[in-house]
FIKOL-409819 format. One line per field, with one value per residue: residue in three letters; x, y, z of N, C-alpha, C in turn. Coordinates in steps of 0.001 Angstrom, whole numbers, plus 500000, padded with zeros to 6 digits. Each point is the difference from the previous one (the first is absolute). Layout:
BEGIN
rest c(Ala | ...)
n.xx c(X | ...)
n.yy c(Y | ...)
n.zz c(Z | ...)
ca.xx c(X | ...)
ca.yy c(Y | ...)
ca.zz c(Z | ...)
c.xx c(X | ...)
c.yy c(Y | ...)
c.zz c(Z | ...)
This chain:
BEGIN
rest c(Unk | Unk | Unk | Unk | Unk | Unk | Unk | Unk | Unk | Unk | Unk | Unk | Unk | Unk | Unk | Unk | Unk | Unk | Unk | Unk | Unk | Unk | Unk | Unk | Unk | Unk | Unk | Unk | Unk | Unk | Unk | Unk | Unk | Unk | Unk | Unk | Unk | Unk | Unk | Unk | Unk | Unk | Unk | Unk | Unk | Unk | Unk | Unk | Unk | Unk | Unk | Unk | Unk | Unk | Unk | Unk | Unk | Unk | Unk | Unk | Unk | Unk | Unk | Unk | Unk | Unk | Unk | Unk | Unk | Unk | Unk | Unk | Unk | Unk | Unk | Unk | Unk | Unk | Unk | Unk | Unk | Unk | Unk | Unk)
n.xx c(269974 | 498603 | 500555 | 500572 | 499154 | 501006 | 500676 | 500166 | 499505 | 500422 | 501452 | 499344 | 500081 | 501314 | 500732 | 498997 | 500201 | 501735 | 499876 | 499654 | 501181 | 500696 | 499512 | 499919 | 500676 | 500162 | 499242 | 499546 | 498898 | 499331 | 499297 | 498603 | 499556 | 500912 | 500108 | 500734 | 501073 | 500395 | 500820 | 500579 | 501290 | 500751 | 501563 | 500493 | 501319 | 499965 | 501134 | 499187 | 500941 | 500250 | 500162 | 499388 | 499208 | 499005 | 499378 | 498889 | 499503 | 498854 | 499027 | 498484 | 499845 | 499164 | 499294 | 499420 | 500638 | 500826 | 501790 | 499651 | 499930 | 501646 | 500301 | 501253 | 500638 | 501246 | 499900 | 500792 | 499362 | 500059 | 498571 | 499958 | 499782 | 498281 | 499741 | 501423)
n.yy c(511898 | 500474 | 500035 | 498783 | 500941 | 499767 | 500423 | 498764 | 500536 | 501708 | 499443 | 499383 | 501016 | 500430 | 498755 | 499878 | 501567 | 500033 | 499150 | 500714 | 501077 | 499300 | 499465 | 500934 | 499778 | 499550 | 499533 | 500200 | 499573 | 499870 | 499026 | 500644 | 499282 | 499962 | 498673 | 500624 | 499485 | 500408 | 499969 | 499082 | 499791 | 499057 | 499956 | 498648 | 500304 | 499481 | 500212 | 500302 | 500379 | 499132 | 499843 | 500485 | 498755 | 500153 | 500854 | 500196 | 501457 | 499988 | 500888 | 500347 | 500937 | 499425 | 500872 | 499911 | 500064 | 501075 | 499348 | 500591 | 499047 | 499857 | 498430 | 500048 | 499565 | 500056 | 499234 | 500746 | 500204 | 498425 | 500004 | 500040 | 501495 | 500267 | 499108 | 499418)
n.zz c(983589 | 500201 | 501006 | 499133 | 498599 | 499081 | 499454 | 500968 | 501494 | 499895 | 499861 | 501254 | 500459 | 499246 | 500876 | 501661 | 500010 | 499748 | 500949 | 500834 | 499705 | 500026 | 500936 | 499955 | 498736 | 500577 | 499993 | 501034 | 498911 | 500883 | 499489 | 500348 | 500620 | 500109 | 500568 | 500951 | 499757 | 501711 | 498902 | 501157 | 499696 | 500990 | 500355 | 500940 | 499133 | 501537 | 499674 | 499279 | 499839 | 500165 | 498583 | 500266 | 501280 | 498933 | 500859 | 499610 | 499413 | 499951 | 499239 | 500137 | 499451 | 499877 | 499058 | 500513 | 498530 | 501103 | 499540 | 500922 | 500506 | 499510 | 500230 | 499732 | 501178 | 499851 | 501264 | 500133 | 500929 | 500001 | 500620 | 500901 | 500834 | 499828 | 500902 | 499633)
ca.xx c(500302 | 500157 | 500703 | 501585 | 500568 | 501243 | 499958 | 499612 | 498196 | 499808 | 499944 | 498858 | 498322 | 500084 | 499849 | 498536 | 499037 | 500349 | 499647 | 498893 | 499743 | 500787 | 499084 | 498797 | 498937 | 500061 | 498495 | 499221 | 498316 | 498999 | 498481 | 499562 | 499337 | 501078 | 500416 | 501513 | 500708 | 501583 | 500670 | 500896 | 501021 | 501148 | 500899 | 501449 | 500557 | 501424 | 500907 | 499249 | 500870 | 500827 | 501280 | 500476 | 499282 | 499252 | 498397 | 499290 | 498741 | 499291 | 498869 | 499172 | 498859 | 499477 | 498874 | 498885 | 500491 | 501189 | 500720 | 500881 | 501358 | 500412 | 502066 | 500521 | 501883 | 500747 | 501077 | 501255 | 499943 | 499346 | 499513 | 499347 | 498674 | 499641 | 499416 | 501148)
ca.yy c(500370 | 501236 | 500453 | 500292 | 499777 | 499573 | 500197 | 498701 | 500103 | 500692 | 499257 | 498910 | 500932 | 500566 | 498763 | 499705 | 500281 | 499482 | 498720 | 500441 | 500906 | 498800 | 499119 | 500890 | 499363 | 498477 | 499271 | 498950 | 500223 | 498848 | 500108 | 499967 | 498169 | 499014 | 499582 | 500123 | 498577 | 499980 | 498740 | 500093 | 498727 | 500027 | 498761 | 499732 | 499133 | 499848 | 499520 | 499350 | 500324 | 499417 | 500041 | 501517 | 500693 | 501234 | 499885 | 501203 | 500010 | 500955 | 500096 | 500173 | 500473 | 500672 | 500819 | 499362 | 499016 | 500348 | 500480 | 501018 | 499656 | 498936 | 500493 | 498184 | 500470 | 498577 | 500273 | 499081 | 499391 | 499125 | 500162 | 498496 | 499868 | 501371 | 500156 | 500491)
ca.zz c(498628 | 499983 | 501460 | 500039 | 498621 | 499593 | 498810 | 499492 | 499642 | 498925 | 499266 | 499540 | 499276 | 498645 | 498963 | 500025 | 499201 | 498292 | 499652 | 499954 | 499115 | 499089 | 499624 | 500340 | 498846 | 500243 | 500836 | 500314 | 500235 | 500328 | 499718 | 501381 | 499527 | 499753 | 501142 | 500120 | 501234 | 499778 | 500528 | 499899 | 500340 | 500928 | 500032 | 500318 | 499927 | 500955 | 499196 | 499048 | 499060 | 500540 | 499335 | 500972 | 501038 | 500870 | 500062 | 499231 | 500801 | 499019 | 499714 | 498529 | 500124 | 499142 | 500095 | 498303 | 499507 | 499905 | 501287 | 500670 | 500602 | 500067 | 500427 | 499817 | 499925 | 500343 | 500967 | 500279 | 500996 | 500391 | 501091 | 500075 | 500551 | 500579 | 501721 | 500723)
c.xx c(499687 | 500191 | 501120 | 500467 | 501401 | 500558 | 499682 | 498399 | 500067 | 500110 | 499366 | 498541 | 500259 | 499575 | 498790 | 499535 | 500312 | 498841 | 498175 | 499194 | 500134 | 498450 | 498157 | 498533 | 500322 | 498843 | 499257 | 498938 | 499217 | 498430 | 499147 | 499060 | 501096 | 500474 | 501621 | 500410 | 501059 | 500683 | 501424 | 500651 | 500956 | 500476 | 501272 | 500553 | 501316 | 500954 | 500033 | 501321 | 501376 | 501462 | 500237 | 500201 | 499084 | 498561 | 499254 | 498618 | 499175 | 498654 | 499488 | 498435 | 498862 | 498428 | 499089 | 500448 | 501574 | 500294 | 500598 | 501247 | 500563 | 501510 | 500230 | 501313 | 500231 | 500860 | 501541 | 499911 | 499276 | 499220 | 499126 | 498421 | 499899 | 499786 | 501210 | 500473)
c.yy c(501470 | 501005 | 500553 | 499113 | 499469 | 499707 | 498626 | 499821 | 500390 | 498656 | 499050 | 500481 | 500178 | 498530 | 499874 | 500691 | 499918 | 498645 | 499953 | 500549 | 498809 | 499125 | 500645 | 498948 | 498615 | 499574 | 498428 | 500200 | 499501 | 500857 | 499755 | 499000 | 498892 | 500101 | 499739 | 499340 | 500327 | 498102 | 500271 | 498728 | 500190 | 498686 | 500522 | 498354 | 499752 | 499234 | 499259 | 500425 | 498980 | 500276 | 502138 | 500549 | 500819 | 499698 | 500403 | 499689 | 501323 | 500178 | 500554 | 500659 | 500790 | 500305 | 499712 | 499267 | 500194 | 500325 | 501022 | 500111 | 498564 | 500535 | 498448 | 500220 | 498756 | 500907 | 499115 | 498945 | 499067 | 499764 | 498076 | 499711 | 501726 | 500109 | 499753 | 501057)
c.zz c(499760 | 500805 | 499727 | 498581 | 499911 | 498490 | 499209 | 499498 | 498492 | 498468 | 499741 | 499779 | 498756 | 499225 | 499448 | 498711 | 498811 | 499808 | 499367 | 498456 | 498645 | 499847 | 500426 | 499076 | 500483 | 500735 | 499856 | 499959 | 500428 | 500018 | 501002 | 499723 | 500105 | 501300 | 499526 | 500967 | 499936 | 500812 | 499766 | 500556 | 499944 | 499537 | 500189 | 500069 | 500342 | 499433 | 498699 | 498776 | 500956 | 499587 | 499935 | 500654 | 500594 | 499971 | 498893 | 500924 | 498895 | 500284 | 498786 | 501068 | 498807 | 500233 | 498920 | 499620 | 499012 | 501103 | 500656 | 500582 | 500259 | 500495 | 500768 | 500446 | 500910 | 501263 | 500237 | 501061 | 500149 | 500795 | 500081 | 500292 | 500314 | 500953 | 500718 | 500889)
């Protein structure tokens, strides 16, 4: 990447830091005494939409006692098993 820049790099640095600049006041506080847990969970469900066809599969992670990250999407593709 930095060897051999490209005007693409350039454009995804400009995003980064629009993005950046956009949410600078946004935070997370945590207090020192308070035990913090990250948890998190997983699932998949192999053809579980029958009348579409498709898989979904998702998660949830969170920190204290909010979440950081989540995301849920459905695949076209039917799968039957993961160790296939």
């Amino acid at each position: 990447f930095m060897q051999d820049p490209h005007e693409l790099h350039w454009k995804a640095t400009k995003r980064i830091l629009h993005y950046v600049r956009g949410t600078y006041t946004d935070r997370i506080h945590y207090h020192g005494g308070v035990d913090i847990d990250l948890i998190g969970f997983t699932d998949s469900d192999w053809a579980g939409d029958l009348d579409r066809q498709k898989s979904t599969s998702g998660y949830s992670f969170s920190l204290g006692s909010g979440p950081i990250s989540w995301s849920s999407k459905k695949y076209n593709a039917i799968v039957m098993s993961s160790t296939k």
